[in-house]
MDAnalysis code that builds the backbone (N, CA, C; Angstrom):
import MDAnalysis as mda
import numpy as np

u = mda.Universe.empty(465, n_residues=155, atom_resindex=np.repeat(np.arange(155), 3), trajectory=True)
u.add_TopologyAttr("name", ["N", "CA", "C"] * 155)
u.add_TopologyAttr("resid", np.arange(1, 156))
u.add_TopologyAttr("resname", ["UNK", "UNK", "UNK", "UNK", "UNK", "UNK", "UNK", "UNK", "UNK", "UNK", "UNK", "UNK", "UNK", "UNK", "UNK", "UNK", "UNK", "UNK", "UNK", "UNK", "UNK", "UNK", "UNK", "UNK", "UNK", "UNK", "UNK", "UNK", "UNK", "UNK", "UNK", "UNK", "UNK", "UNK", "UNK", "UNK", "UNK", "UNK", "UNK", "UNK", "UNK", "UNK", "UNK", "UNK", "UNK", "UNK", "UNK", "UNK", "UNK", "UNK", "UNK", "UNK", "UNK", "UNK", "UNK", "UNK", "UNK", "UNK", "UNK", "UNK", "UNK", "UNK", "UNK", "UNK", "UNK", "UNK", "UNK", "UNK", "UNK", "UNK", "UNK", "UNK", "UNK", "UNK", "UNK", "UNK", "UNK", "UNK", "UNK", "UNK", "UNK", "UNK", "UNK", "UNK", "UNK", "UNK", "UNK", "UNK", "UNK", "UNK", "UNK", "UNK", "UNK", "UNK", "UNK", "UNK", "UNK", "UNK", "UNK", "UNK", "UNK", "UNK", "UNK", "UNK", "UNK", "UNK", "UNK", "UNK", "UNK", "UNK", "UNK", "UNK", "UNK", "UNK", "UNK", "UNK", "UNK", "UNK", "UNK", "UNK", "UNK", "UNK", "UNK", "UNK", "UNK", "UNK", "UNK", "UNK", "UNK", "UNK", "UNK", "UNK", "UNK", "UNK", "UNK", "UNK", "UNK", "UNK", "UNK", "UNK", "UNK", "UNK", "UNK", "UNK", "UNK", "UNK", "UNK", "UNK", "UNK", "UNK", "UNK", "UNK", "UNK", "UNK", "UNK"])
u.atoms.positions = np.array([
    [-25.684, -62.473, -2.671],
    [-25.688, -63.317, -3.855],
    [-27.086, -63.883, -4.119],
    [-28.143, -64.237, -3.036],
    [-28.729, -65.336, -3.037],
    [-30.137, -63.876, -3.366],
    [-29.930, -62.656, -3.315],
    [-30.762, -61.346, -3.489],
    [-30.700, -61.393, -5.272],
    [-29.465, -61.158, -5.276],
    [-29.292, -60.906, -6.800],
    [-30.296, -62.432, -7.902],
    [-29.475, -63.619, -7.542],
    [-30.171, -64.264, -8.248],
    [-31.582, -64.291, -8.432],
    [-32.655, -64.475, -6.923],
    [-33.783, -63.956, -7.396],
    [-34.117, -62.702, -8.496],
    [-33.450, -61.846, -7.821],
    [-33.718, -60.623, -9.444],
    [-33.640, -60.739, -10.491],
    [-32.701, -61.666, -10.378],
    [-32.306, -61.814, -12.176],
    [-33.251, -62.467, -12.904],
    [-33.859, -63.543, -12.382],
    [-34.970, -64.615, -11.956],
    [-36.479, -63.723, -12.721],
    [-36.634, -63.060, -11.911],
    [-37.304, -62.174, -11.930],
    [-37.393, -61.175, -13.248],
    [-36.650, -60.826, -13.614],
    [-36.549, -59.691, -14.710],
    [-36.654, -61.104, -15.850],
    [-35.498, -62.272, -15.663],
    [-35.835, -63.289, -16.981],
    [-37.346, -63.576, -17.230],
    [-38.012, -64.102, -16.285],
    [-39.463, -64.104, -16.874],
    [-39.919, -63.294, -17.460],
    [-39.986, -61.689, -16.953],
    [-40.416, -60.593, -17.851],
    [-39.844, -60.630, -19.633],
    [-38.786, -60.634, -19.509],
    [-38.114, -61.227, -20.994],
    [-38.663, -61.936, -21.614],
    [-38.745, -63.017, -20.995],
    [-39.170, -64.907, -22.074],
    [-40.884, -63.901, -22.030],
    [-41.595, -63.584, -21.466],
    [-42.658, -63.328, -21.553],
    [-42.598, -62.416, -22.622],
    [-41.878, -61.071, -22.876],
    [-42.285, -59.722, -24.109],
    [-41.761, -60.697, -25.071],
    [-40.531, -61.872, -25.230],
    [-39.913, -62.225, -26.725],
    [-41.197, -63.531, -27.133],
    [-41.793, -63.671, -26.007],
    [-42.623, -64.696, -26.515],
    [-43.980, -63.901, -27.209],
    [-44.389, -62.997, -26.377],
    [-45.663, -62.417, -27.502],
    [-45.173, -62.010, -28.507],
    [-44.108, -61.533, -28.826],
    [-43.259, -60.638, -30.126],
    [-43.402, -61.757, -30.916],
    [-42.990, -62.772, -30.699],
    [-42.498, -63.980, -31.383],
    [-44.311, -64.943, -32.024],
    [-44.759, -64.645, -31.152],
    [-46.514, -65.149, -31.480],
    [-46.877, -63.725, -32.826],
    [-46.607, -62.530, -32.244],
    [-47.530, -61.497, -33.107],
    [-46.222, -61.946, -34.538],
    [-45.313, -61.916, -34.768],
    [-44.362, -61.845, -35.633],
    [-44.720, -63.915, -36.815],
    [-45.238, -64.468, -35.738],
    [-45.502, -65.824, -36.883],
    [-47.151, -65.691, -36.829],
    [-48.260, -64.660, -37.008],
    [-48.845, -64.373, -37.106],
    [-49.884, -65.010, -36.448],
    [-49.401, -65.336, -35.123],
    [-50.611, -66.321, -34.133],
    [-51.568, -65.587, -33.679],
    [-51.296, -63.729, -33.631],
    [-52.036, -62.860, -32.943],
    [-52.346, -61.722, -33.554],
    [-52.989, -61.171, -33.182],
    [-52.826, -59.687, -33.635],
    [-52.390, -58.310, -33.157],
    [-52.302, -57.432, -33.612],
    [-51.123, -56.034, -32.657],
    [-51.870, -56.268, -31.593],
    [-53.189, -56.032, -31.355],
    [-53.735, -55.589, -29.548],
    [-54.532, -57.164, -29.162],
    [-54.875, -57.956, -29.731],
    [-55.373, -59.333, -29.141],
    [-55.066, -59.801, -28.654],
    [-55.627, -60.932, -28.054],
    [-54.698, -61.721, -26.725],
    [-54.151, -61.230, -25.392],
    [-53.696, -61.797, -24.735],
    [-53.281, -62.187, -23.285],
    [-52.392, -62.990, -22.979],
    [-51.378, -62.791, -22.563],
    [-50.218, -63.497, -22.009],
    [-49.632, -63.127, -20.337],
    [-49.645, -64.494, -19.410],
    [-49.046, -63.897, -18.794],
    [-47.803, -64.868, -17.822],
    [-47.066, -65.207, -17.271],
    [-46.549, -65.771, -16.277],
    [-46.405, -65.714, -14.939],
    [-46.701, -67.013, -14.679],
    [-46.470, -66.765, -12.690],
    [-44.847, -66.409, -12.026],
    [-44.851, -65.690, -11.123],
    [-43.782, -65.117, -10.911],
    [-43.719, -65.299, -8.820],
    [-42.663, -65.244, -8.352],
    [-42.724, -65.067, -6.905],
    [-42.956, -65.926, -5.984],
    [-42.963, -67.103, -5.547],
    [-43.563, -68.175, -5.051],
    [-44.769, -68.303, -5.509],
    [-45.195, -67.889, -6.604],
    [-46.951, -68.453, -7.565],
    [-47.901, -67.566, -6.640],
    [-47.159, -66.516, -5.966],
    [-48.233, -65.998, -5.583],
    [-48.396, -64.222, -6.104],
    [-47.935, -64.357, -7.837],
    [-47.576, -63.206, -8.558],
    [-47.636, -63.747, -9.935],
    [-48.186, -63.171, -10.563],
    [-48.209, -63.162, -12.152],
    [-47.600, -61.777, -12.660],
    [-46.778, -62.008, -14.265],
    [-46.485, -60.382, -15.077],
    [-47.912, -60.662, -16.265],
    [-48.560, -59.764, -16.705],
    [-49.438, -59.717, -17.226],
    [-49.494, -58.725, -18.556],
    [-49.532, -59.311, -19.786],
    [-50.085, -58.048, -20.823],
    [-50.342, -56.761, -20.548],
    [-50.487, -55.579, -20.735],
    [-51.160, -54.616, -20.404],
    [-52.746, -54.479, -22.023],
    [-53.601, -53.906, -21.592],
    [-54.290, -53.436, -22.472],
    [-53.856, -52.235, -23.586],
    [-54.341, -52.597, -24.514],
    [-53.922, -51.595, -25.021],
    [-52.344, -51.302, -26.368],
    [-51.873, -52.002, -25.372],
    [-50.081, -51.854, -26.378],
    [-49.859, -52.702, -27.713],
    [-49.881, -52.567, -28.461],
    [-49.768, -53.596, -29.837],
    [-48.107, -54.464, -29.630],
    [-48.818, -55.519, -30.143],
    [-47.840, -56.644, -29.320],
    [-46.470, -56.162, -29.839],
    [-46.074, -55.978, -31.378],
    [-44.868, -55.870, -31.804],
    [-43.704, -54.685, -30.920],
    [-44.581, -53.452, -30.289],
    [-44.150, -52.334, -29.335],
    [-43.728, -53.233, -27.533],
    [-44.110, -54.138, -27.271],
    [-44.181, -54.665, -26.046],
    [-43.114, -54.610, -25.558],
    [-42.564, -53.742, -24.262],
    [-41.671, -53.740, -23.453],
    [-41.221, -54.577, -22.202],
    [-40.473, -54.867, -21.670],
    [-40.350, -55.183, -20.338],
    [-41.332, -54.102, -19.336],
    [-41.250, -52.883, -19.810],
    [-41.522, -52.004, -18.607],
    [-43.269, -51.692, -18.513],
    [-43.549, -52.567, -19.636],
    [-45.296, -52.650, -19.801],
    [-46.361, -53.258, -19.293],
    [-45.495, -54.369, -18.727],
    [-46.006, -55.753, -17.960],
    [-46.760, -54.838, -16.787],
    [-47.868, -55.898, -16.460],
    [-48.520, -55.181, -15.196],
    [-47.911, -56.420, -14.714],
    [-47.673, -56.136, -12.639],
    [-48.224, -57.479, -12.045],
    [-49.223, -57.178, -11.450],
    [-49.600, -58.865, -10.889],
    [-50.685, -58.985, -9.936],
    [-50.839, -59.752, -8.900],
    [-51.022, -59.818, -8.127],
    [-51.183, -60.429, -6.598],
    [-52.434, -61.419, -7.166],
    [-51.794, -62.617, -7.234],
    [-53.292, -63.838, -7.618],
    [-53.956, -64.370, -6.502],
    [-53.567, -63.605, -4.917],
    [-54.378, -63.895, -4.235],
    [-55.120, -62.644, -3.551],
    [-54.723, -61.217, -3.698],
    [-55.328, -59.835, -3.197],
    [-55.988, -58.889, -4.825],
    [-55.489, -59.406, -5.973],
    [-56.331, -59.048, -6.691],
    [-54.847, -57.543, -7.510],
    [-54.293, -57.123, -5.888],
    [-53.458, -55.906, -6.293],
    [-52.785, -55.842, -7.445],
    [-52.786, -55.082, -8.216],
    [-51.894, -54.396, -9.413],
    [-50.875, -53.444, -9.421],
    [-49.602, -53.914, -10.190],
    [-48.511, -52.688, -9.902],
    [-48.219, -52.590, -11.272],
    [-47.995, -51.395, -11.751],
    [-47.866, -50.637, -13.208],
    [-48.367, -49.889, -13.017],
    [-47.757, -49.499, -14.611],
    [-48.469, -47.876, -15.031],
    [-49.146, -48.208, -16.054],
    [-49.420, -49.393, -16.282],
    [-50.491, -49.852, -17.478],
    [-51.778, -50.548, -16.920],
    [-52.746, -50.399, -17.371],
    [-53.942, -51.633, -17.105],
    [-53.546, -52.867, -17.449],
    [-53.745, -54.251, -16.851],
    [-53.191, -55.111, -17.132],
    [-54.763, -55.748, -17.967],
    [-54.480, -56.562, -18.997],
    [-55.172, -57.020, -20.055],
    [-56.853, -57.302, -19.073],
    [-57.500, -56.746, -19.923],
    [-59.186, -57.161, -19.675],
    [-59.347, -58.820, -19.112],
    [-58.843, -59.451, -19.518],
    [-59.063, -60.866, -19.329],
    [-58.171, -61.192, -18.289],
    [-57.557, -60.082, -17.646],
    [-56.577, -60.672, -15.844],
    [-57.333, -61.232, -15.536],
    [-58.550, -61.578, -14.953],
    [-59.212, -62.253, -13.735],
    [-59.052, -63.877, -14.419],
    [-59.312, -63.919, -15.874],
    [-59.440, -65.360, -16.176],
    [-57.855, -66.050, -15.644],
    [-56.936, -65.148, -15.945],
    [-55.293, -65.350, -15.649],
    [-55.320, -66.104, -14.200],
    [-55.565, -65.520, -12.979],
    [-55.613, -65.634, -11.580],
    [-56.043, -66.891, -11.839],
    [-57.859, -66.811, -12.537],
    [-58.861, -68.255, -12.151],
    [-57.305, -69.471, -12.536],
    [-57.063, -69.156, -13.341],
    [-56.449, -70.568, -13.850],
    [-55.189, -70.518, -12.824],
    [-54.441, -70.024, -12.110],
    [-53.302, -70.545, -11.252],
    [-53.727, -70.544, -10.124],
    [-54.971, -69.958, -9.620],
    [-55.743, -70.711, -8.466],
    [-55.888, -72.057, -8.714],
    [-56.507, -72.547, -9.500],
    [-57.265, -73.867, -9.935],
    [-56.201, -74.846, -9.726],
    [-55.218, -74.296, -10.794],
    [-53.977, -75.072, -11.272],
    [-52.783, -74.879, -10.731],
    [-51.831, -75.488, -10.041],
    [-51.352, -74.589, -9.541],
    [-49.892, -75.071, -10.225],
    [-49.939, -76.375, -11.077],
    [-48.995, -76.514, -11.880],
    [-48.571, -75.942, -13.134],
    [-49.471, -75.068, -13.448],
    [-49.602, -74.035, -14.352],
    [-48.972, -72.661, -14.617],
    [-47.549, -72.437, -14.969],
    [-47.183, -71.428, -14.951],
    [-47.211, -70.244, -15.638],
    [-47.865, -70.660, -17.122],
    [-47.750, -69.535, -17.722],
    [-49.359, -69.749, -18.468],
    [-50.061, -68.395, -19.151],
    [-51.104, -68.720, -19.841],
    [-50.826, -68.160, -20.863],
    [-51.087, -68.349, -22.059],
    [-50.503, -67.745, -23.585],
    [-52.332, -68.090, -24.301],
    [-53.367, -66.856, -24.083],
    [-54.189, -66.351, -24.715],
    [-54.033, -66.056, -26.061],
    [-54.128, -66.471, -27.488],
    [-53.141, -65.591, -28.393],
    [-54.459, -65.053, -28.897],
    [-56.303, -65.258, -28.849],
    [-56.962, -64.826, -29.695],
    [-56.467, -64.881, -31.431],
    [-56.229, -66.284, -31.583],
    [-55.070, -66.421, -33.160],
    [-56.540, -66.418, -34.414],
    [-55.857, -65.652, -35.152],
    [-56.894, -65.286, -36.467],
    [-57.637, -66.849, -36.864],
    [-56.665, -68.049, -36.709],
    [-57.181, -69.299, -36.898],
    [-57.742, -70.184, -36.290],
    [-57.693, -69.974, -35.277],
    [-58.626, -70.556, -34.313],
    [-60.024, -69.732, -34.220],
    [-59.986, -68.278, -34.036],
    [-61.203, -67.422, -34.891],
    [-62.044, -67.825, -35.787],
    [-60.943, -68.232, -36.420],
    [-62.025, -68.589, -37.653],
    [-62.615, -70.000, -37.697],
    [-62.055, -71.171, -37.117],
    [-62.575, -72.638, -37.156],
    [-63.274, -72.372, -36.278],
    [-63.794, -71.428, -34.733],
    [-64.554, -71.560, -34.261],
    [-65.821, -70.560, -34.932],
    [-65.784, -69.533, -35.536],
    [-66.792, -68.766, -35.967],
    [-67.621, -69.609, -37.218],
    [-66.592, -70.751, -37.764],
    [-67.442, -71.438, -38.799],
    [-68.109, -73.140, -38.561],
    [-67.669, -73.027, -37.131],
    [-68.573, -74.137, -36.706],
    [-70.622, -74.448, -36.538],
    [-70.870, -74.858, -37.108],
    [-72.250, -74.853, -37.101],
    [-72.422, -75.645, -35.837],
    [-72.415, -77.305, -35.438],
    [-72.539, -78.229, -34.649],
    [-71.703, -78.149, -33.946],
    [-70.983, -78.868, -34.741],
    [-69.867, -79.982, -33.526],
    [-68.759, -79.557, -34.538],
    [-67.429, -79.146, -33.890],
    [-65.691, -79.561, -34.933],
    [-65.552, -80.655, -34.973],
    [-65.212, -80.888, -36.238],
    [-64.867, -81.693, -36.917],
    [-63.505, -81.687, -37.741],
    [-62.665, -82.859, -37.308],
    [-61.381, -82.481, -37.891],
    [-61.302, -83.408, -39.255],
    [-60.592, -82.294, -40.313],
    [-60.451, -82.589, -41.980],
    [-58.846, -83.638, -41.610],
    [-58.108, -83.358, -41.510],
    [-56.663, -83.976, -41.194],
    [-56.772, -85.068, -39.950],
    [-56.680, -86.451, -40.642],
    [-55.529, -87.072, -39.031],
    [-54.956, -86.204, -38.180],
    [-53.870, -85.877, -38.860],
    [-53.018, -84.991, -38.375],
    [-53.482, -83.921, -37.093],
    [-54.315, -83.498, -37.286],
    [-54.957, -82.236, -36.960],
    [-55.523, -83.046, -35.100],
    [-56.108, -84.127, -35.076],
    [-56.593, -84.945, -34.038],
    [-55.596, -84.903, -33.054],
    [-54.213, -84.973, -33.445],
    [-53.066, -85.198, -32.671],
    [-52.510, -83.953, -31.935],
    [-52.780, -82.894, -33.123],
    [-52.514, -81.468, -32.963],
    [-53.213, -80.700, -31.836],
    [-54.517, -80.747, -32.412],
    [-55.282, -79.750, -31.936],
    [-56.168, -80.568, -30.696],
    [-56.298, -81.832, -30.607],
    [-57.552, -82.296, -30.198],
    [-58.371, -82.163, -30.001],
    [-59.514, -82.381, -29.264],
    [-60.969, -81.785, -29.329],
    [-61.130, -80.840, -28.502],
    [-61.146, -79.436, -29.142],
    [-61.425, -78.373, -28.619],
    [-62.384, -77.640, -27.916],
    [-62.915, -77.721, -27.330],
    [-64.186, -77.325, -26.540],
    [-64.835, -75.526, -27.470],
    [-65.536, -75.345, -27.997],
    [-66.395, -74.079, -28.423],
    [-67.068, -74.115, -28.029],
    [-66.860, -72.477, -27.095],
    [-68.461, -72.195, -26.170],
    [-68.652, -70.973, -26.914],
    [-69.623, -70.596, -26.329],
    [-70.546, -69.497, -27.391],
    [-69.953, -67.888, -26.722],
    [-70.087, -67.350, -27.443],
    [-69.682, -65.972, -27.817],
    [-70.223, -65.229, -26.395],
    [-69.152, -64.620, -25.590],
    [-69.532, -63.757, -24.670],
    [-68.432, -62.957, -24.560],
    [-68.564, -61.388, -23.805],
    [-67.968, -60.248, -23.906],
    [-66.805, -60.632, -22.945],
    [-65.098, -59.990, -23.766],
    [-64.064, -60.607, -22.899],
    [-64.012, -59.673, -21.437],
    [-63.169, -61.007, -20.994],
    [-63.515, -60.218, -19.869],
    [-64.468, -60.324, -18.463],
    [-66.117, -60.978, -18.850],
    [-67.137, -60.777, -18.501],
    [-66.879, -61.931, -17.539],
    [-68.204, -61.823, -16.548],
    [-68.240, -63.115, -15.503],
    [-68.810, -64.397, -16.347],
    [-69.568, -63.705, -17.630],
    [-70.504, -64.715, -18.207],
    [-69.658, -65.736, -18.673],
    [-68.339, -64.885, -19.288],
    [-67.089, -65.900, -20.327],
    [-66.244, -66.441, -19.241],
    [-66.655, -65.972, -17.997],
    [-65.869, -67.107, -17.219],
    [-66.592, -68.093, -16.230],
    [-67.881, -68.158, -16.065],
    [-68.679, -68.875, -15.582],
    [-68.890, -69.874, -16.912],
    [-68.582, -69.490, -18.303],
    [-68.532, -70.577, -19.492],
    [-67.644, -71.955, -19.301],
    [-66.271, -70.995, -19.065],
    [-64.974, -71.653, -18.715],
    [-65.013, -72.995, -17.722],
    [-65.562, -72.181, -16.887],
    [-65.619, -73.132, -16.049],
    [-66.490, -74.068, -15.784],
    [-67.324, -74.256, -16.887],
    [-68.837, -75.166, -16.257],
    [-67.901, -75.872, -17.848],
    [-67.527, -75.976, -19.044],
    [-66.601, -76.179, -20.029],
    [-65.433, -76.760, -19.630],
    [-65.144, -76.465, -18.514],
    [-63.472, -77.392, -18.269],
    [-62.449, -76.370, -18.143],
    [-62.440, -75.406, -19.026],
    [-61.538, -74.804, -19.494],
    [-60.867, -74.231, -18.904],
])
């Protein structure tokens, strides 16, 4: 009994994870191949991960990579998203942190590509929402550079 429930356990995260990117690409937070999503799985010492490549609306259960967030190991038949390593950094760090939802959203794109200085919020509203967002400068995803950003940033 106590076999089964873990499994089930197990396969539900994979679920809430594909209906949740479906559900981001479908209210237009993302785009078919952008972003990164993933959840911790296993005693936190396992994440399911995006794969590269798959356009979100196609996303299966059987697409998910995992990963070992402490050996680095990968199991699939997919590459798991360019930006895995940032995935790991953050449930090392954090360890109250279960899930990361990357969406790369067309709107946040764009308030950061049209920042000159400093953001600045037009809405009250928006202060409560969004709060002060940290924009660091443009580096290749993926890279040590965008994650040595991250982290000297907070992020």
């Amino acid at each position: 009994m106590q076999q089964r429930k873990i499994r089930r356990g197990y396969l539900d995260n994979k679920k809430v994870l594909v209906n949740c990117v479906k559900s981001l690409y479908n209210m237009g937070f993302t785009s078919p191949v952008s972003g990164n999503h993933s959840v911790r799985i296993r005693n936190k010492k396992w994440m399911w991960i995006t794969p590269s490549g798959i356009p979100r609306y196609n996303l299966q259960v059987k697409d998910l990579v995992r990963v070992n967030l402490e050996t680095s190991e990968t199991i699939g038949k997919l590459k798991p998203s360019i930006e895995w390593q940032m995935h790991t950094s953050i449930y090392r760090r954090l360890s109250q942190v279960n899930a990361v939802i990357h969406t790369h959203s067309p709107y946040t794109l764009g308030i950061a590509i049209s920042v000159l200085d400093e953001f600045q919020h037009i809405l009250e509203e928006a202060k409560i929402v969004v709060g002060n967002p940290v924009i660091i400068s443009n580096k290749p995803s993926g890279s040590t550079e965008l994650e040595s950003l991250k982290r000297t940033s907070g992020q």
